[in-house]
N, C-alpha and C positions, 0 to 999 in steps of 0.2 A: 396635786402632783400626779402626774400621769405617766403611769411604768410602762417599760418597755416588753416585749415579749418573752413570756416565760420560757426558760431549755427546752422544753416539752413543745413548746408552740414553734420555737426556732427550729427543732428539727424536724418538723413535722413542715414546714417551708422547704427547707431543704432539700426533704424526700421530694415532694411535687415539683418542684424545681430539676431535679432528677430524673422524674417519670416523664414529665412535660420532655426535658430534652432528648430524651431515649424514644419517646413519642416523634418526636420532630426529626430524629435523625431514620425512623420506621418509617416515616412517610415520605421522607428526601429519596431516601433508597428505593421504595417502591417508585416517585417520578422516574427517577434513575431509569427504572426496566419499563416503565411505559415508553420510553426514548428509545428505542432498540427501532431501526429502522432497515430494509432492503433493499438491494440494489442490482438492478437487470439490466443493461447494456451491450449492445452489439456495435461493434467497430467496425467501421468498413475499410481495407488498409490498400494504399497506391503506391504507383513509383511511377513519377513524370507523370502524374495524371492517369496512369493508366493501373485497373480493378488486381490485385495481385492475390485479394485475399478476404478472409472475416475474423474476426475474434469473436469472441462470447464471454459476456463477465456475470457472476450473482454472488450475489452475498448477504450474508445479514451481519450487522454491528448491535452490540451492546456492550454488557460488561467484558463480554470475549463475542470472538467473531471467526466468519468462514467466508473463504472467498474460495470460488474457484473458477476457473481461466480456461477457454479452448482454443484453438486459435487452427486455421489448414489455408493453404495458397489455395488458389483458383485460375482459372483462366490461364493465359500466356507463362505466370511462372512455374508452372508443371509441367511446363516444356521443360524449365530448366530442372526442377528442383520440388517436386510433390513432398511437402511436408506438413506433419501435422503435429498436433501437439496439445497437451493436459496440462495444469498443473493446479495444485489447490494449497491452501494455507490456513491451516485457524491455529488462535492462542487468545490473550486477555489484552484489554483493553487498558493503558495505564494512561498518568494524567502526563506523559513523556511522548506515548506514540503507540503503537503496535508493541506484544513482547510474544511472540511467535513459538507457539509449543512444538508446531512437525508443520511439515513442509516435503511435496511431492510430486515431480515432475518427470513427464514422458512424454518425449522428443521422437519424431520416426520420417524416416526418407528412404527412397526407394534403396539404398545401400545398406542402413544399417536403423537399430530402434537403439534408445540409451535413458533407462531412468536413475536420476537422481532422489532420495528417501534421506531427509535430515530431519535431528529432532533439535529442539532448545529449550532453553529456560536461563530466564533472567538476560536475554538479548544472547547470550553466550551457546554455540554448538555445543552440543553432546554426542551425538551422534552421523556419521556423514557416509552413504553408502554411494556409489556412483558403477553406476554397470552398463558398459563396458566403462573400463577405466579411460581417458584419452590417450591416443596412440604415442602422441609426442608427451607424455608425463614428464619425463624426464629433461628433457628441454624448457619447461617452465619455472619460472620465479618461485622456489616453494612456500607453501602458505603455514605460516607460524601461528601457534596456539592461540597467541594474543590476535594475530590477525581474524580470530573467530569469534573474538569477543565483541558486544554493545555492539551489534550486528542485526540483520533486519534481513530474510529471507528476500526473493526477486517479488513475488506477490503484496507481502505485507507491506514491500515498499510503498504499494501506493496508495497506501491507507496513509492521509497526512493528520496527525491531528492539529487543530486552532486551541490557543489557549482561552480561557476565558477572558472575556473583557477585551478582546478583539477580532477585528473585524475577519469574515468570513473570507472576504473576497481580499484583502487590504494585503500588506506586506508581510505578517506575521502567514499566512495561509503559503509562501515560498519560500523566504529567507531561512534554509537550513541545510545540510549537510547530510545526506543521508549515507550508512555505511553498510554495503551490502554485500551478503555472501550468498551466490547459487549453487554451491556445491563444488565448485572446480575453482572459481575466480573469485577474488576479492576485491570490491574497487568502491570506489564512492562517485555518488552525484551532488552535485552542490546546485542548488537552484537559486535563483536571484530575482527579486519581485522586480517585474519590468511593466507592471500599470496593471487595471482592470477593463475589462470589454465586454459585451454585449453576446452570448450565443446563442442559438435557437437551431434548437434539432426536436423529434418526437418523443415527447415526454418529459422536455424540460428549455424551459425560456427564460432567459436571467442574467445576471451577471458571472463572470468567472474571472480569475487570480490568472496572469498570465506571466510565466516566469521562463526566463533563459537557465539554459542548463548543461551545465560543465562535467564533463566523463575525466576522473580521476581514477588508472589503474593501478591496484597496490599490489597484489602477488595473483600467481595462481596462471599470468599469462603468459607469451613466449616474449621474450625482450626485445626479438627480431623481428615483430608481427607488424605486416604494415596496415593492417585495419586498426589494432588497435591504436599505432602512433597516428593514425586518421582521426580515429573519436575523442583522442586525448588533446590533439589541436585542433577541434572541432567547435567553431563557437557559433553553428549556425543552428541548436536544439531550443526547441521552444516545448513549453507545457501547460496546456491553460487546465484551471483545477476547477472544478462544479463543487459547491459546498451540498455537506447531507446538514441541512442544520440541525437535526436533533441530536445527532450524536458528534459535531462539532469537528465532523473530519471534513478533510475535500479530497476528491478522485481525480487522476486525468477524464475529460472529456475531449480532448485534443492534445495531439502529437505530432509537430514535423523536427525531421531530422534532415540535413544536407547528408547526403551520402555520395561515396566513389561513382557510384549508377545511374543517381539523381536526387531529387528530393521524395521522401519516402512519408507519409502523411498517414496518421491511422487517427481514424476520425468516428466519433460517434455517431450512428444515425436512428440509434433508440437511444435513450436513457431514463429509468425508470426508476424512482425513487418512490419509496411507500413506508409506510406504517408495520412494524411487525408484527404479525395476530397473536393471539395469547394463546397459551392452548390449553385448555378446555377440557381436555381429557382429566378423567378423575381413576 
């Protein structure tokens, strides 16, 4: 007759069974931060075809992330209107999307300069500083507590994340709702997968998610504003999204908007995705 395993011997499986999986989840975590990847891109921005502007994007993605943003007119619109502008974003990475710890942006034109300084946690503001305040304040839709919550600053908006087990480029990479607070206005974008295609700019060649995209304003704007009832019956926004595959998000790499002026296009002509170096320092 042949016995089974002595207490002493069962729990002695048990433990290794333990160690093994404590093991297994030390080494998933480590892949985890081998995946942290960069992101370099310059935009080049028009209206009617014609050179208005640049942006500048970097970032790195991992468990938490930093983006930050530059953007100035050029050419012809600084006849009208010489503006420039910063803004940067980091928080942690969750298996939902971005959850954006501070958030900060500086806006400047030859009349006047205005930064906005937000913090968060758990998608919800904490904190919202705006300087100068907007002239018409008071003339705006006011923005309610709850309108500050399960919120996504203007930067971390374009961090999309892909769930697992689907496609990078496929319908899961647009179909969602984004709800976003810049410090003054609250409104949402809703994106809608409208196919995949083919782009090629310097430093990346591939497919992209290309998705229509709906401006829904919730508070924070004038009620009377005819730009904004422009973008809100607005359905001619498109956004094609470049997958980072290690970290399972996608970015814009393309932007057109119909606007009152013309069709307004900000278009990548670097985009630079890399491996993030370890550092090494001791």
């Amino acid at each position: 007759m042949t016995r089974g395993p002595t207490r002493a011997a069962t729990l002695h499986m048990i433990r290794m069974n333990l160690r093994a999986s404590a093991m297994a989840a030390v080494v998933a975590g480590l892949a985890g931060a081998a995946q942290a990847e960069t992101l370099k891109a310059h935009y080049a921005l028009s209206l009617m075809g014609i050179s208005i502007g640049n942006a500048y994007a970097s970032g790195v993605l991992d468990r938490n992330y930093r983006i930050d943003i530059s953007m100035r007119t050029t050419g012809l619109a600084n006849l009208v209107n010489n503006t420039k502008g910063a803004a940067t974003a980091s928080g942690g990475m969750t298996a939902a999307g971005p959850s954006p710890a501070a958030y900060a942006n500086t806006t400047s034109n030859e009349e006047d300069v205005r930064t906005v300084r937000m913090s968060l946690a758990s998608n919800a503001v904490r904190m919202v500083e705006v300087k100068p305040e907007p002239w018409d304040a008071d003339q705006r839709i006011p923005v309610t507590d709850g309108n500050k919550r399960r919120v996504v600053d203007p930067v971390s908006a374009l961090i999309m994340s892909v769930p697992q087990g689907q496609e990078l480029t496929g319908p899961a990479a647009c179909n969602r709702t984004i709800a976003v607070f810049d410090g003054v206005t609250r409104f949402d974008v809703a994106l809608s997968y409208a196919g995949e295609r083919s782009a090629s700019t310097a430093g990346y060649s591939g497919p992209v998610a290309v998705c229509s995209a709906r401006y829904t304003p919730i508070a924070g704007h004038r009620p009377d504003s005819k730009s904004t009832r422009y973008m809100a019956e607005n359905r001619d926004m498109n956004v094609w999204l470049a997958p980072l595959p290690e970290s399972r998000v996608v970015v814009p790499i393309h932007i057109d908007v119909k606007t009152g002026a013309g069709d307004l296009v900000i278009e990548a002509s670097d985009f630079q995705v890399g491996a993030k170096r370890a550092d090494t320092r001791r």
